[in-house]
C-alpha positions as CSV (number, residue, x, y, z in Angstrom):
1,X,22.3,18.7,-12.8
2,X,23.6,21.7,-10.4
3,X,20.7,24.2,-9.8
4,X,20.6,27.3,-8.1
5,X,18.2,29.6,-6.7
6,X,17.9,33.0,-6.0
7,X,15.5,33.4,-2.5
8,X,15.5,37.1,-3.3
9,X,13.0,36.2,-6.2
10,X,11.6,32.7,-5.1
11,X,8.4,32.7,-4.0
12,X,7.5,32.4,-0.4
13,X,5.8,29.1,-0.7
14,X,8.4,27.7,-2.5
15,X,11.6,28.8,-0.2
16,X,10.8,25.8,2.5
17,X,10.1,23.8,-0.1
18,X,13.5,23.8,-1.7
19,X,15.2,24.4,1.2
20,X,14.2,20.9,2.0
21,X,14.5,19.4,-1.0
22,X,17.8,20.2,-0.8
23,X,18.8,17.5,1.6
24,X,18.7,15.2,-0.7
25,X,18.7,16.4,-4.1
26,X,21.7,19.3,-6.2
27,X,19.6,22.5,-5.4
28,X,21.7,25.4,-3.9
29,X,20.3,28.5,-2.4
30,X,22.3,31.3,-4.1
31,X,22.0,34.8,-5.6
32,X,25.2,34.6,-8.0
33,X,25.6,33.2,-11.4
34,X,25.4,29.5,-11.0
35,X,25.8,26.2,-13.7
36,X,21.9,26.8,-14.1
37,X,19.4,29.0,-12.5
38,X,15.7,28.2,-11.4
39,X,13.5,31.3,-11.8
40,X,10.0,31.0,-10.6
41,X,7.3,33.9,-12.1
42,X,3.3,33.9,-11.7
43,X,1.2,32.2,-15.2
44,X,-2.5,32.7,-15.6
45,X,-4.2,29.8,-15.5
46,X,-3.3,26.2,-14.4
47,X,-0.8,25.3,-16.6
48,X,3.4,25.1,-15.2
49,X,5.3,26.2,-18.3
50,X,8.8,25.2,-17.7
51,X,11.1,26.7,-20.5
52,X,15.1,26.1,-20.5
53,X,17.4,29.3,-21.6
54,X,20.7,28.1,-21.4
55,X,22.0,29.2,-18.2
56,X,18.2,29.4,-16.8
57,X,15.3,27.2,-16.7
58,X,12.2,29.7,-16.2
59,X,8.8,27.7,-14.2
60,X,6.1,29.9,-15.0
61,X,2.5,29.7,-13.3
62,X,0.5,26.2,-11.7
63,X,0.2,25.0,-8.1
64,X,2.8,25.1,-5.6
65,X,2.5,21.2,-6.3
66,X,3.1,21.5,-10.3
67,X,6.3,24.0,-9.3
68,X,7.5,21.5,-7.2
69,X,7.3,18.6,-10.0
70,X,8.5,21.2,-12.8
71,X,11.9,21.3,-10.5
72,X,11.5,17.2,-10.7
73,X,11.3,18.4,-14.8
74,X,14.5,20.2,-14.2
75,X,16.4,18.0,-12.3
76,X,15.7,14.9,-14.7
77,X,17.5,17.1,-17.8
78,X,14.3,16.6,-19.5
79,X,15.0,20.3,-21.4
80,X,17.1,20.8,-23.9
81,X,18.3,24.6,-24.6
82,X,15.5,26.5,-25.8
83,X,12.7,23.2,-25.0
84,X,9.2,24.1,-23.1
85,X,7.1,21.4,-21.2
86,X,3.5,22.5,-20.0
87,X,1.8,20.3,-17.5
88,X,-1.5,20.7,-16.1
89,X,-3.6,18.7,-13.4
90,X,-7.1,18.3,-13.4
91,X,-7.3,17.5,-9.6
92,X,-6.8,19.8,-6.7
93,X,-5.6,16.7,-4.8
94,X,-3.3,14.1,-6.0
95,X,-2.3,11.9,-3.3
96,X,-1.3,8.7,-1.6
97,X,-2.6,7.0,1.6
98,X,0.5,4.6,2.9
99,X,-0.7,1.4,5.1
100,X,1.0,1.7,8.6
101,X,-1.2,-1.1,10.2
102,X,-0.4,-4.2,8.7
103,X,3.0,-4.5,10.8
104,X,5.1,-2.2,8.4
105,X,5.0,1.5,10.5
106,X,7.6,3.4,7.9
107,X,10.3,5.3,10.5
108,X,10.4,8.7,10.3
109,X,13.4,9.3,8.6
110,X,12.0,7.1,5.4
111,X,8.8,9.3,5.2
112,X,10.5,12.1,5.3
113,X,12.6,10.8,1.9
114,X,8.9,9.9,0.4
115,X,7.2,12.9,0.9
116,X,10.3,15.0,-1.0
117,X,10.2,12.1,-3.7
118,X,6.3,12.9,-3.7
119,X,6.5,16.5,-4.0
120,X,8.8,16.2,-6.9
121,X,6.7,13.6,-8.1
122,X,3.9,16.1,-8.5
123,X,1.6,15.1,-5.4
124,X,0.1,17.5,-2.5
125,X,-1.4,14.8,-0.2
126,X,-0.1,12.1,2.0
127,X,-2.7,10.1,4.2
128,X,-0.8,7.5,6.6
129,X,-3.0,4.8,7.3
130,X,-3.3,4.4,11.5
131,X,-5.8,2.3,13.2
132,X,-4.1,2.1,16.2
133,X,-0.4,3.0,15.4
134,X,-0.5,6.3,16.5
135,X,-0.2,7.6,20.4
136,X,-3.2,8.7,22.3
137,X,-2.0,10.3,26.1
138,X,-3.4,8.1,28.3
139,X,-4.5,5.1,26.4
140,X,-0.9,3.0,27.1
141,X,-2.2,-0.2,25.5
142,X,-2.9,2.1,21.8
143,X,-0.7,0.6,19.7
144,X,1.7,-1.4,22.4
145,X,4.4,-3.0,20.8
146,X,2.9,-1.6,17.0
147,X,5.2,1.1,16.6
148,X,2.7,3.8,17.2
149,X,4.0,7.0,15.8
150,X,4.2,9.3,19.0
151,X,2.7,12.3,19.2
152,X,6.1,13.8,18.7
153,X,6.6,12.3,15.7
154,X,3.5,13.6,14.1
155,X,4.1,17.0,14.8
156,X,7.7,16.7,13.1
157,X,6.1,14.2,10.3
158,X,3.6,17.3,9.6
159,X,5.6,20.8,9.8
160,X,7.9,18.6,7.1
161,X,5.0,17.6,4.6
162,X,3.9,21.7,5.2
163,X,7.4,22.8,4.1
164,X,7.2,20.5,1.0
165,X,3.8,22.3,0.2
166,X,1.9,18.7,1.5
167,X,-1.2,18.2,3.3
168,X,-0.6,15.9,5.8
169,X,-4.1,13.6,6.7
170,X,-4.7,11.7,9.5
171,X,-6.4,8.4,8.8
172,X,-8.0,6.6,11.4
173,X,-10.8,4.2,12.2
174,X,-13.9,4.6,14.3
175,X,-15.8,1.6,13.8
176,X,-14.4,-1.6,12.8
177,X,-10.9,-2.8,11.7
178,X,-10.1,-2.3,15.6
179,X,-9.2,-5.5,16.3
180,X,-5.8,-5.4,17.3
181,X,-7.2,-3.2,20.0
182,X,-9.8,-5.2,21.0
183,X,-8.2,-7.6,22.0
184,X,-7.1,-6.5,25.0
185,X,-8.7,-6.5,28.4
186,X,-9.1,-3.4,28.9
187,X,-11.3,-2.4,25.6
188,X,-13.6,-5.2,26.0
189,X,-16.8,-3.0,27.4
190,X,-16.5,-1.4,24.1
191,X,-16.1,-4.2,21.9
192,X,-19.1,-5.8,19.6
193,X,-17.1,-8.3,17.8
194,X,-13.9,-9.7,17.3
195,X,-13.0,-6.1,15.2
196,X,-15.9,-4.0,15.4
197,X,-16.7,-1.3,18.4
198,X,-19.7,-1.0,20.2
199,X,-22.1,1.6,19.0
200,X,-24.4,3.1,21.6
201,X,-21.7,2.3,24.3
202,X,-20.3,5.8,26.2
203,X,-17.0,4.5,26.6
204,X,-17.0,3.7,22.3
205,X,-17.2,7.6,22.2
206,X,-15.1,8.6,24.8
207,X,-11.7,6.2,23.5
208,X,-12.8,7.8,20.0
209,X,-12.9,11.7,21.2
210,X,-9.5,10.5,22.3
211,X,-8.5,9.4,18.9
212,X,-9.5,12.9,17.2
213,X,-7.4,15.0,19.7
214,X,-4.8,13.1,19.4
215,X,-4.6,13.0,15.3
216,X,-6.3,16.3,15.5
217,X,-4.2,18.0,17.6
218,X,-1.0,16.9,16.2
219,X,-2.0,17.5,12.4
220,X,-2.4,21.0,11.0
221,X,-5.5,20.4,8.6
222,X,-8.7,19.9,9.6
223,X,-9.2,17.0,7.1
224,X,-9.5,13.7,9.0
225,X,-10.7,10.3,7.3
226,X,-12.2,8.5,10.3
227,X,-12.6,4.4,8.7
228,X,-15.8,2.6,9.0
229,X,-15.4,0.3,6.2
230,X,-16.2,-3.3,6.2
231,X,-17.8,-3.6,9.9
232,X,-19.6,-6.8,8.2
233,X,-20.1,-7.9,12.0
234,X,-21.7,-4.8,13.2
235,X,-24.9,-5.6,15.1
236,X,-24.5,-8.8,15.5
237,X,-22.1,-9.6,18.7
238,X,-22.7,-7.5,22.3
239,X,-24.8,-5.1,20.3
240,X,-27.1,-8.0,19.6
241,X,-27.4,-9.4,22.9
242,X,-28.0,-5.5,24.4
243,X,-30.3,-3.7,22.4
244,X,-32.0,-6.7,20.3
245,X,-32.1,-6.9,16.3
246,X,-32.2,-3.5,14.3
247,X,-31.4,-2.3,10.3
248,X,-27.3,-2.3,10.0
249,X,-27.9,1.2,8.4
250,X,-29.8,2.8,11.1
251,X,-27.1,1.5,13.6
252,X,-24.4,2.6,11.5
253,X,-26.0,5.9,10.3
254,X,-26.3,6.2,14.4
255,X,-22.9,6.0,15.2
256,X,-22.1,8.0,12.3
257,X,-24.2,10.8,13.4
258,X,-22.2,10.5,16.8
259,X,-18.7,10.6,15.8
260,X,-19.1,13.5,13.4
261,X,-20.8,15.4,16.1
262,X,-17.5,14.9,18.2
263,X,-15.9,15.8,15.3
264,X,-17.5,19.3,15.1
265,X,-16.7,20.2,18.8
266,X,-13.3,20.0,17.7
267,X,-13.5,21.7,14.1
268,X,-12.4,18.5,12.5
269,X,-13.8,17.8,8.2
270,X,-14.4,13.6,8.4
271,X,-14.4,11.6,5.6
272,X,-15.4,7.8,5.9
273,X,-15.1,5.3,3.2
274,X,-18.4,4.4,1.5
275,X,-18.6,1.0,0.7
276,X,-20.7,0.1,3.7
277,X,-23.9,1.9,2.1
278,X,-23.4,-0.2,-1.0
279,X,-22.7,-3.2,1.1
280,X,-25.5,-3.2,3.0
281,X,-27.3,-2.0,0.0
282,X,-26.9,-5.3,-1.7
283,X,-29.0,-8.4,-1.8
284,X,-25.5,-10.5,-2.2
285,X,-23.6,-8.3,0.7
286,X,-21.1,-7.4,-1.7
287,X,-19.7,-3.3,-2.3
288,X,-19.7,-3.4,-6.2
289,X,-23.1,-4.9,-7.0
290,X,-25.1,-3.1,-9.4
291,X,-27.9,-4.3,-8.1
292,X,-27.7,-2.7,-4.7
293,X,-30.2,0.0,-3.3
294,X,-29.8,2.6,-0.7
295,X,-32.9,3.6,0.7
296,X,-34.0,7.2,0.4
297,X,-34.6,7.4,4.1
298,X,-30.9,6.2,4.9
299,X,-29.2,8.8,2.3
300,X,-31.1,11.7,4.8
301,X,-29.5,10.9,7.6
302,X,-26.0,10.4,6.3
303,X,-24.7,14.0,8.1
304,X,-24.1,16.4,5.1
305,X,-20.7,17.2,6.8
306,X,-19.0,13.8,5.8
307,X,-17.0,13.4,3.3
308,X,-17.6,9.7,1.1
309,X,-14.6,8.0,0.0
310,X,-15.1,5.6,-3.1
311,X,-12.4,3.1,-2.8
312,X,-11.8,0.6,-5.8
313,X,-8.6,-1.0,-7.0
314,X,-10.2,-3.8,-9.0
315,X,-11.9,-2.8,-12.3
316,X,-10.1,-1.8,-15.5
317,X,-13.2,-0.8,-17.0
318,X,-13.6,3.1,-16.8
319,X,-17.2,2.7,-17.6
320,X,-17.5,0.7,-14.1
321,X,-16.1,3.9,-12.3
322,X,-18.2,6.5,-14.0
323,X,-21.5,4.5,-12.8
324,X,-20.0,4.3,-9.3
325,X,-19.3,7.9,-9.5
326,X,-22.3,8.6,-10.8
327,X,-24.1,6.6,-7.6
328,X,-22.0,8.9,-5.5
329,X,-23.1,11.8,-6.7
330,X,-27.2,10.5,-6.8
331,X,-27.1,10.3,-2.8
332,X,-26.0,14.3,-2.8
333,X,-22.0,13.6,-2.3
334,X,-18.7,14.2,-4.5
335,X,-17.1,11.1,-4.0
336,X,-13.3,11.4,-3.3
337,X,-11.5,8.6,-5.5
338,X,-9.5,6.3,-3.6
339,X,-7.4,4.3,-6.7
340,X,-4.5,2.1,-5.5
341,X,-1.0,1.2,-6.3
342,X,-0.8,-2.7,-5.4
343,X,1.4,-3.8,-2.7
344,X,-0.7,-5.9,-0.8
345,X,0.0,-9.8,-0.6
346,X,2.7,-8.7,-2.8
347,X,6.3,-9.4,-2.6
348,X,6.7,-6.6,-5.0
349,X,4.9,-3.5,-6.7
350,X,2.5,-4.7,-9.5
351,X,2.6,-3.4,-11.9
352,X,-0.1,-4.7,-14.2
353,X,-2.5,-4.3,-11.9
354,X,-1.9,-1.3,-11.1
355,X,-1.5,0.2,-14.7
356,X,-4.7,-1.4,-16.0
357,X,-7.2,-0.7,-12.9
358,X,-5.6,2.6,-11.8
359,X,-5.7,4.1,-15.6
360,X,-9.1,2.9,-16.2
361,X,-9.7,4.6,-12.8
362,X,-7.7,7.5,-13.6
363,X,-9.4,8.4,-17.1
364,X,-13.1,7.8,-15.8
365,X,-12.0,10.9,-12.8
366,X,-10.9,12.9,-15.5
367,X,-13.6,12.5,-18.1
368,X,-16.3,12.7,-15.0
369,X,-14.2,16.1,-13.6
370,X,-13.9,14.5,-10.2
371,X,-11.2,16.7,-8.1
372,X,-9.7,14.4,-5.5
373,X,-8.0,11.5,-5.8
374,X,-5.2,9.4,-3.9
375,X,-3.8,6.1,-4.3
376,X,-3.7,3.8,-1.5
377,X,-0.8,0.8,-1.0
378,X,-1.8,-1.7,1.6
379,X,0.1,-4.3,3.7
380,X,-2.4,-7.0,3.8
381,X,-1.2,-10.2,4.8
382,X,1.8,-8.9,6.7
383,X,2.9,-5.6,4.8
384,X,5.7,-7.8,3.0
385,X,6.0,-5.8,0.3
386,X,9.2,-3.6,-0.7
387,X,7.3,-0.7,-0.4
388,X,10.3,1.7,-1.8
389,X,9.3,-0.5,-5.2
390,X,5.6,1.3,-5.1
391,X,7.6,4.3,-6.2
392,X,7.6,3.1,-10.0
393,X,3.7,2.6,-9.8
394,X,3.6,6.6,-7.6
395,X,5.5,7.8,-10.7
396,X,3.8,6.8,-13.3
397,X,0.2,7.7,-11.8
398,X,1.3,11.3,-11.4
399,X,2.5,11.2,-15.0
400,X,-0.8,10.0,-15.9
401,X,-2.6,12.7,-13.7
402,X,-0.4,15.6,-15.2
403,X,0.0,14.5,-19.0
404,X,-3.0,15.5,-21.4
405,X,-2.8,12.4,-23.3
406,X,-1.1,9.3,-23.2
407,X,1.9,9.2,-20.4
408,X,5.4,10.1,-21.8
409,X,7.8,7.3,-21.5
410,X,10.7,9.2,-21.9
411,X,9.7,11.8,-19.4
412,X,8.8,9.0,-17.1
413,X,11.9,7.1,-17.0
414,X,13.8,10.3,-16.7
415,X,12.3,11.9,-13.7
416,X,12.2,8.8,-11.9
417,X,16.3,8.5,-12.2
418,X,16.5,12.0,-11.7
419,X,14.0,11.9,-8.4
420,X,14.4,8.1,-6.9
421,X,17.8,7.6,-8.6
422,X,17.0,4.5,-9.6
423,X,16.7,2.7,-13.0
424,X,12.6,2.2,-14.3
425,X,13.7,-0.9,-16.2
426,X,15.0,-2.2,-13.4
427,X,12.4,-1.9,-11.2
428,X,9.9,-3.0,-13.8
429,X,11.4,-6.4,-14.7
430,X,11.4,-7.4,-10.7
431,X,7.5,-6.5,-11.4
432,X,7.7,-9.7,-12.9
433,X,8.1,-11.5,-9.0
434,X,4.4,-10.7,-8.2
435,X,3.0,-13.3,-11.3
436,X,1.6,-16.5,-10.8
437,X,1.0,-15.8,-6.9
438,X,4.8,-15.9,-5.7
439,X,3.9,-14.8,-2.3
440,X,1.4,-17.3,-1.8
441,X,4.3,-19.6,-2.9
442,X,6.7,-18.4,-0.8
443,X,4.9,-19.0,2.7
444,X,2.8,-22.2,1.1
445,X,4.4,-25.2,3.6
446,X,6.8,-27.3,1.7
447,X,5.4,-30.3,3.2
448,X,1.8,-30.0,3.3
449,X,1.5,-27.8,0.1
450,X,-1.9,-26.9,0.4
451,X,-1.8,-23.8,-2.5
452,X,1.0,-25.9,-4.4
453,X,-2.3,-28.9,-4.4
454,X,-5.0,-26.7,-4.4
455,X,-3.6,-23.8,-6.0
456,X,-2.3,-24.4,-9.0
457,X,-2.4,-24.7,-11.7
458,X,-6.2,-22.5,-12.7
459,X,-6.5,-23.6,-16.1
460,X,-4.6,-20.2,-18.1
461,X,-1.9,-20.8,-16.5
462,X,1.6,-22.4,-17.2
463,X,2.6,-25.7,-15.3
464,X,4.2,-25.2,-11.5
465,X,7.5,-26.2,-13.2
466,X,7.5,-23.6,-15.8
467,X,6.4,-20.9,-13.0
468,X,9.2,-22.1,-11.5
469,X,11.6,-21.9,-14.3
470,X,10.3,-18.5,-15.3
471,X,11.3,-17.4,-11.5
472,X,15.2,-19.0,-12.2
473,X,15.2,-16.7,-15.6
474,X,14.6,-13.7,-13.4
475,X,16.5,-14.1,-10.8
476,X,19.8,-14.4,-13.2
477,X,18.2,-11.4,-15.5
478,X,17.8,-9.4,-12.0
479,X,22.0,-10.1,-11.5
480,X,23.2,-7.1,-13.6
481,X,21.0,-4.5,-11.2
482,X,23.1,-5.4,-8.2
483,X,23.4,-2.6,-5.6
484,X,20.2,-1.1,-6.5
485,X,18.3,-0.2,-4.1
486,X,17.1,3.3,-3.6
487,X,13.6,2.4,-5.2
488,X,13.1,-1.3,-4.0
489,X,16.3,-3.3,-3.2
490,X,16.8,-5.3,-6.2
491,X,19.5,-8.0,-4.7
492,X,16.6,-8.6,-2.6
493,X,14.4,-9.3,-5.4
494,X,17.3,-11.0,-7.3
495,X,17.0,-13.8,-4.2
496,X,13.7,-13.9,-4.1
497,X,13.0,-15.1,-7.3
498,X,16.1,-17.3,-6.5
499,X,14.3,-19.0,-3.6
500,X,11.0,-19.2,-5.1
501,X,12.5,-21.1,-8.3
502,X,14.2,-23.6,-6.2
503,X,11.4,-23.9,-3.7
504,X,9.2,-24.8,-6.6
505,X,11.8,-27.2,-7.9
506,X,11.6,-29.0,-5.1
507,X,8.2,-29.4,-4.8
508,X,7.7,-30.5,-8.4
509,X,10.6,-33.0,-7.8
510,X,9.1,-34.5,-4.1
511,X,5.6,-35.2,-6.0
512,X,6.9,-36.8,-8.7
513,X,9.2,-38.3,-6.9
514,X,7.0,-39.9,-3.8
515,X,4.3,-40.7,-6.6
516,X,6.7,-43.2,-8.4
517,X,8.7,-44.4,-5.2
518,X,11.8,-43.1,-7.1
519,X,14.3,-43.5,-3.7
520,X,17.1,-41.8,-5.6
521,X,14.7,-38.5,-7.1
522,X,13.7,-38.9,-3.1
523,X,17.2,-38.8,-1.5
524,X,18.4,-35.9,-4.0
525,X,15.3,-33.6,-2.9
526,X,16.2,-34.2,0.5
527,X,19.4,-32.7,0.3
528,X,18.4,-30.0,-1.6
529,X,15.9,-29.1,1.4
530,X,18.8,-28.4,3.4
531,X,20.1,-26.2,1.3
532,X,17.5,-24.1,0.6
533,X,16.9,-24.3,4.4
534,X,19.6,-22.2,4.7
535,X,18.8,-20.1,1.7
536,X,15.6,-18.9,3.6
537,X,18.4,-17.9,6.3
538,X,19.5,-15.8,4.3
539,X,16.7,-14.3,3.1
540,X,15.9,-13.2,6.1
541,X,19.0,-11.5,6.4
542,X,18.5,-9.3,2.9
543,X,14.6,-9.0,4.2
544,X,15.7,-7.6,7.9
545,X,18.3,-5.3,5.6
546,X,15.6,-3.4,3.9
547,X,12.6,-3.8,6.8
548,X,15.1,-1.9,9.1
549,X,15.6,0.8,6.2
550,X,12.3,1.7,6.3
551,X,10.3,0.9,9.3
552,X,10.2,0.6,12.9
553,X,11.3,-2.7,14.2
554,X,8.1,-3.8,15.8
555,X,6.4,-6.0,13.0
556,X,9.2,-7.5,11.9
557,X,9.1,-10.4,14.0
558,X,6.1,-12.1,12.3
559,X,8.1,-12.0,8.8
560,X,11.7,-13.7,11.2
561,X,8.9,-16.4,12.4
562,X,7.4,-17.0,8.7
563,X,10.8,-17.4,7.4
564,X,12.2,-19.6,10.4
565,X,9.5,-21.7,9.6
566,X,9.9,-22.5,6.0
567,X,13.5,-23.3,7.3
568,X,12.4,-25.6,9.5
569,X,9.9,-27.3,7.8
570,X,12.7,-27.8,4.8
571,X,14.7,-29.5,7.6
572,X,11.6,-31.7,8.5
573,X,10.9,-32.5,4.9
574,X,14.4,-34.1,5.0
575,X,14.0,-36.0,8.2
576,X,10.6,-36.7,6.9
577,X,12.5,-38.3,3.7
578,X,15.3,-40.2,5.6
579,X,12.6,-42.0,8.0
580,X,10.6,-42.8,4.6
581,X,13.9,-44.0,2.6
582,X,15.0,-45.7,5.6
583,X,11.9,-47.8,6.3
584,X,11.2,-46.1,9.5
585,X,8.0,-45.0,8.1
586,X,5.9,-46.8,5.0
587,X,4.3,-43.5,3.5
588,X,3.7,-39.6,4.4
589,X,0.7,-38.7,4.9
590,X,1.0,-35.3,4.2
591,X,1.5,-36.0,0.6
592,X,-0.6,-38.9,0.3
593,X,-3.7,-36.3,1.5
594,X,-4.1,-33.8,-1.5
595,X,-7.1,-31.9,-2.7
596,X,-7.7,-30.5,-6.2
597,X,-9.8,-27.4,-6.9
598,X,-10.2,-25.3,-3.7
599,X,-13.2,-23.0,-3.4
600,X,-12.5,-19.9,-1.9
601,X,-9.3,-20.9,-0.1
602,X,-7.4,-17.6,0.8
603,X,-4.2,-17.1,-0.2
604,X,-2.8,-15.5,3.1
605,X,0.3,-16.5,5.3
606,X,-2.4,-17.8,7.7
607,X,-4.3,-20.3,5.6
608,X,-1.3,-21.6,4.0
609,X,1.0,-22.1,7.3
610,X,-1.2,-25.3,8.3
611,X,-4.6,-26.9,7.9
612,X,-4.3,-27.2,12.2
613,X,-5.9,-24.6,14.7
614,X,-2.9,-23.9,16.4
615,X,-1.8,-20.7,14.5
């Protein structure tokens, strides 16, 4: 739908606003009659009334960010003549906090198309997630080869998210997680353990008062999250051998005390995430243990100025996240709410998850009257994810977040075709890739298998063939979306759960095969491994397609080597099978060594690649 409106009687914190929007979406600045007219007048209260007159919708009262997401109302033809929709938010923040660590640094160009899709969405926060992808003047080796945003880039990435009425945040870290850092030469004086700083060390403090000027001083608010979650290792590497044994909370509560101090002398507001408190707190180590206790002599010293982040993605209970809350607010601190949208070892946005742990998150904020939440989407394992799929999962937490009751479906499908021009449905059934681990399945080593042997199958769940046959259903259910990719690319999917199907096949098919000394069940899965040798080739191609789309190119290597290497190994699996048919060989012992019931076995690119030290 055409709309048009007047900046004679816009208000001014809406002008830059739509001005922007407008490079992307049908709004027209004009003072004539137009095919519909967007009107904007002052409402008491916190409710956005948005009313449709015919030849004028009318967006009465709310937040710049509810004004923003009635025009998202608009836009998705939600109003019939004469129709009124009232939102209201009960948080003053509604965000998102995007992973730009894990490899994936989004280019500036795709943020840019997020943070308009968020403001229509209804959100007023974006957190980008840096540990060391961000530029600090004279610090050449922050972020070398990482895509570091530049300081530039920033500045540009903030006076945008300010003209869609966004807060921009800088997130940082300031403890641990540092280890891509650390492992160069020329950090090592500050360096405890393999990822965690030094606390007590000068030069700790002086590399991190150059990390808060340089987010500081490219970023308009004063709001900076600063990290220092899960430094399990603190204490125990340099800092050990230097100052001897002492209480993780006193050394942490230390360094603490230090950074928020240099965080005053530059008029910076920290947050930190919380979960070492509880951590440490805990007889089993472990962040969500109710039986953990924080000594009242620790709570003192945590600096009143700091902001505590509680970060959980994993319960779907609410009552969990009212007694967290509640602990939050018995050491003297209104927790922020740190929710997430699932992308992590993901090849797609999950959706279950995401509905059942965010929603129980989601109704425990609202019934406990907690003000700021945001929704984090991680790259762990690689940042393989179609990120640009998270936008079903952004959409439907802000419809949570702004509906009274019970989100509206219609609404929902609506606005997102309106705002990411893309089909709900659609996006929803690719949901169905992240079941049954497919990403663990897609990097487990066709030879070796160690999740296909130690994996599978955990006793609710179907047979590795039917997981397998359940991927070939998809992939020819995902053909009638082709060309769809403005909110995930959906070819890609489409071969994904192609390649997964027949990687599984072939799997099932070389067991049972090499179990019964079938030769001709051998020689027929050794062809096939060529084949889908070069299917992986072309998987690459659709995955550098949309990597290239959104990010910077640095990161994308480790995703070419993964996938050169399933190629390869499908070639040796042949070659392996031709010396076996051929005599050459009497067994493999790659398949003759299998293990049952792993404990603990990670399900990460890294413990799947081999059981050898050399990766």
């Amino acid at each position: 739908m055409k709309l048009n409106w007047n900046p004679n009687k816009t208000p001014q914190a809406l002008k830059s606003a739509l001005r922007l929007l407008a490079e992307e979406y049908p709004l027209h600045e004009a003072t004539g009659s137009g095919s519909v007219n967007l009107t904007f007048a002052p409402g008491s209260g916190k409710i956005c009334g948005i009313r449709n007159a015919g030849s004028e919708i009318c967006i009465t009262g709310g937040s710049t960010a509810a004004q923003l997401r009635a025009v998202g109302s608009a836009m998705s033809d939600l109003l019939i003549n004469g129709a009124v929709i009232e939102e209201s938010c009960p948080f003053s923040t509604i965000g998102i906090m995007l992973d730009c660590s894990r490899n994936a640094v989004m280019n500036v160009a795709h943020v840019k198309q997020w943070l308009r899709r968020l403001a229509l969405l209804g959100y007023n926060q974006v957190m980008l997630y840096t540990e060391d992808t961000y530029e600090i003047p004279g610090e050449p080796r922050f972020g070398y080869q990482r895509g570091r945003y530049s300081q530039a880039e920033l500045r540009e990435l903030d006076t945008y998210a300010t003209g869609l009425g966004m807060e921009l945040v800088g997130c940082i870290q300031t403890l641990a997680h540092l280890e891509q850092i650390l492992r160069w030469g020329e950090y090592q004086a500050i360096k405890d353990y393999e990822s965690t700083s030094l606390v007590g060390e000068p030069k700790t403090y002086e590399l991190i008062g150059k990390m808060l000027d340089a987010v500081g001083g490219a970023l308009r608010t004063r709001r900076i999250h600063i990290g220092m979650d899960e430094a399990w290792a603190l204490g125990r590497g340099a800092y050990l051998d230097k100052h001897g044994a002492r209480r993780k909370f006193d050394i942490f509560n230390e360094h603490l005390a230090a950074v928020v101090k240099l965080c005053k002398e530059r008029g910076l507001k920290p947050m930190i995430w919380s979960d070492m408190y509880f951590a440490m707190g805990s007889p089993s180590h472990g962040y969500y243990d109710t039986a953990c206790v924080i000594p009242p002599d620790v709570v003192a010293e945590i600096p009143k100025e700091v902001q505590l982040v509680y970060w959980d993605y994993y319960h779907n209970d609410a009552a969990f996240y009212r007694d967290w809350i509640g602990r939050h607010r018995a050491m003297g601190y209104e927790p922020v709410m740190a929710s997430g949208v699932w992308t992590w070892s993901q090849l797609w946005y999950n959706r279950k998850l995401t509905e059942a742990n965010a929603g129980a998150c989601l109704d425990a904020c609202r019934s406990e009257g907690l003000k700021e939440v945001f929704f984090t989407m991680w790259g762990d394992d690689g940042a393989y994810c179609d990120f640009d799929s998270a936008l079903a999962g952004l959409a439907w937490a802000a419809e949570c977040a702004y509906a009274s009751k019970k989100p509206d479906e219609k609404r929902l499908v609506a606005r997102f075709a309106a705002v990411c021009g893309a089909d709900y449905a659609a996006v929803l059934k690719a949901c169905e890739l992240t079941e049954n681990c497919s990403a663990a399945l897609i990097w487990d080593d066709p030879i070796i298998g160690i999740f296909s042997n130690e994996g599978f199958p955990p006793k609710d769940w179907p047979s590795l063939a039917e997981i397998g046959q359940r991927f070939a259903k998809l992939a020819k259910e995902l053909i009638g979306f082709a060309g769809q990719n403005s909110a995930g690319d959906l070819d890609h999917a489409r071969l994904l759960a192609e390649v997964l199907a027949r990687k599984i096949d072939l799997r099932v098919r070389l067991v049972a095969g090499y179990d019964s000394r079938d030769n001709a069940a051998l020689m027929a899965v050794g062809k096939d491994a060529l084949v889908l040798a070069e299917s992986f080739e072309k998987l690459e191609a659709s995955w550098r397609r949309g990597w290239m789309r959104r990010n910077k190119p640095q990161g994308y290597e480790v995703i070419q080597l993964r996938l050169a290497q399933q190629a390869i190994r499908h070639r040796e699996l042949a070659r392996r099978i031709d010396e076996f048919l051929k005599g050459t060989i009497s067994a493999m012992p790659e398949l003759d060594e299998r293990m049952r019931e792993a404990k603990g076995m990670g399900g990460g690119w890294r413990f799947l690649a081999s059981g050898s030290v050399s990766i």
